[in-house]
VMD Tcl script that draws the C-alpha trace (Angstrom):
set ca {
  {16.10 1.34 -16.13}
  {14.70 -1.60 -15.86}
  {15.62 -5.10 -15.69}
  {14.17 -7.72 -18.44}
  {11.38 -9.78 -16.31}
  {10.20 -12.53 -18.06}
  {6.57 -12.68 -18.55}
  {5.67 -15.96 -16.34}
  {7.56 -14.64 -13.83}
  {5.47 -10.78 -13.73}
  {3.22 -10.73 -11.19}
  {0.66 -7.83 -8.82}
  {-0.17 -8.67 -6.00}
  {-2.64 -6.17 -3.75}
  {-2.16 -6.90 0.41}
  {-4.91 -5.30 2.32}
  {-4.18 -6.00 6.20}
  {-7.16 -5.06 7.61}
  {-5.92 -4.83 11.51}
  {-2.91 -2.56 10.50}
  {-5.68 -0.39 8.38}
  {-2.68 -0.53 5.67}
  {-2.70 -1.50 1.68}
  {0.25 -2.70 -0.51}
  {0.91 -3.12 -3.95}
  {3.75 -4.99 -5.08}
  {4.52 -5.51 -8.92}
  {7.15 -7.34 -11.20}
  {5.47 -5.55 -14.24}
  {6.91 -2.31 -15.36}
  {3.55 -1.31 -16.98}
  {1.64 -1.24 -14.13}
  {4.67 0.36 -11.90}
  {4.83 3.32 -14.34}
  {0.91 3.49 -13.87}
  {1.25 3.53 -10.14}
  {4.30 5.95 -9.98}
  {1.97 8.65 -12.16}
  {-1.16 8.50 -9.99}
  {0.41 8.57 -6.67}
  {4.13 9.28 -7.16}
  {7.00 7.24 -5.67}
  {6.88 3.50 -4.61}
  {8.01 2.52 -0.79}
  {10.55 0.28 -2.02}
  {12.46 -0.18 -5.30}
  {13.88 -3.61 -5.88}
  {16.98 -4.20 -8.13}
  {18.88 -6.97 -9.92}
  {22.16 -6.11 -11.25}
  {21.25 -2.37 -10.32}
  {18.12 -2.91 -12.60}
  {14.44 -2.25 -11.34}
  {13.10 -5.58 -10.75}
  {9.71 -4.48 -9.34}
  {8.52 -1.69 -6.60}
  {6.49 -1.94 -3.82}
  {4.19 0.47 -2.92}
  {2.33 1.10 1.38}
  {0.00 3.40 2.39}
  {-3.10 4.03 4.89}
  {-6.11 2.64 4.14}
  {-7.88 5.95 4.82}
  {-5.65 7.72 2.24}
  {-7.39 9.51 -0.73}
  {-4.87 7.56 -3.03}
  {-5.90 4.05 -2.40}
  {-8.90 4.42 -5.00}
  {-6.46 5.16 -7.64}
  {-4.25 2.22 -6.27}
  {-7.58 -0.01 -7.26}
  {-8.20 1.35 -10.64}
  {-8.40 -1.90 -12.74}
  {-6.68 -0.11 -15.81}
  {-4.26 1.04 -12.97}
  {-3.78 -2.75 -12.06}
  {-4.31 -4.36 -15.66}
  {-4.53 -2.58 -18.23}
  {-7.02 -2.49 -21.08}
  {-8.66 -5.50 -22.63}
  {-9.82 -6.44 -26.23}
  {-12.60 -7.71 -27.26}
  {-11.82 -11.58 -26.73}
  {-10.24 -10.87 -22.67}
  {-6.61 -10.53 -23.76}
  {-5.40 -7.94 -21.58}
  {-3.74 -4.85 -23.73}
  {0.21 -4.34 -23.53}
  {1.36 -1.35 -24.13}
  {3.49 -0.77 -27.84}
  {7.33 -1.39 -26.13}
  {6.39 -4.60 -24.26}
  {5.10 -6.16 -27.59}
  {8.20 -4.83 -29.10}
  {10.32 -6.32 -26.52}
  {8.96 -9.78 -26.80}
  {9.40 -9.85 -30.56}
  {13.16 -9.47 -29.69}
  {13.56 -12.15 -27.01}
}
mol new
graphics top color blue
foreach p $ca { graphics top sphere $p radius 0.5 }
foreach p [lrange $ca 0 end-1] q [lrange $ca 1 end] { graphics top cylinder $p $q radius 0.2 }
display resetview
């Protein structure tokens, strides 16, 4: 399950380290966690707040196969519409109605 992020406070952020030929993803959104965990299964490190899932971290080799699918933009983002907002999906927008 996880924990209730607040939307200023949801962030990716993509690390490439060049020297250590090495890529990480880490995210505060669960969208784009439950993206990740589907294309290339199960994140490096799971981080929790009151035994919630706060955000994930995901590490890999540059040379791996996966790291295209790590760079997907509709991996990363999401959809957009037709004026730039980027598309949540149905239970976010649900959520938020709530709050």
């Amino acid at each position: 399950m996880w924990a209730m992020v607040p939307r200023d406070e949801q962030e990716t952020v993509i690390n490439i380290d060049y020297y250590n030929k090495t890529i990480t993803v880490y995210t505060s959104r669960k969208q784009v966690a439950e993206r990740l965990k589907r294309k290339v299964g199960e994140p490096t490190n799971i981080g929790k707040i009151d035994g919630k899932i706060s955000d994930v971290t995901y590490e890999m080799p540059l040379h791996d196969k996966r790291v295209k699918q790590f760079l997907s933009i509709g991996n990363i983002i999401g959809g957009f519409r037709n004026n730039g907002e980027i598309e949540e999906a149905e239970d976010e927008r649900k959520t938020e109605e709530i709050d």
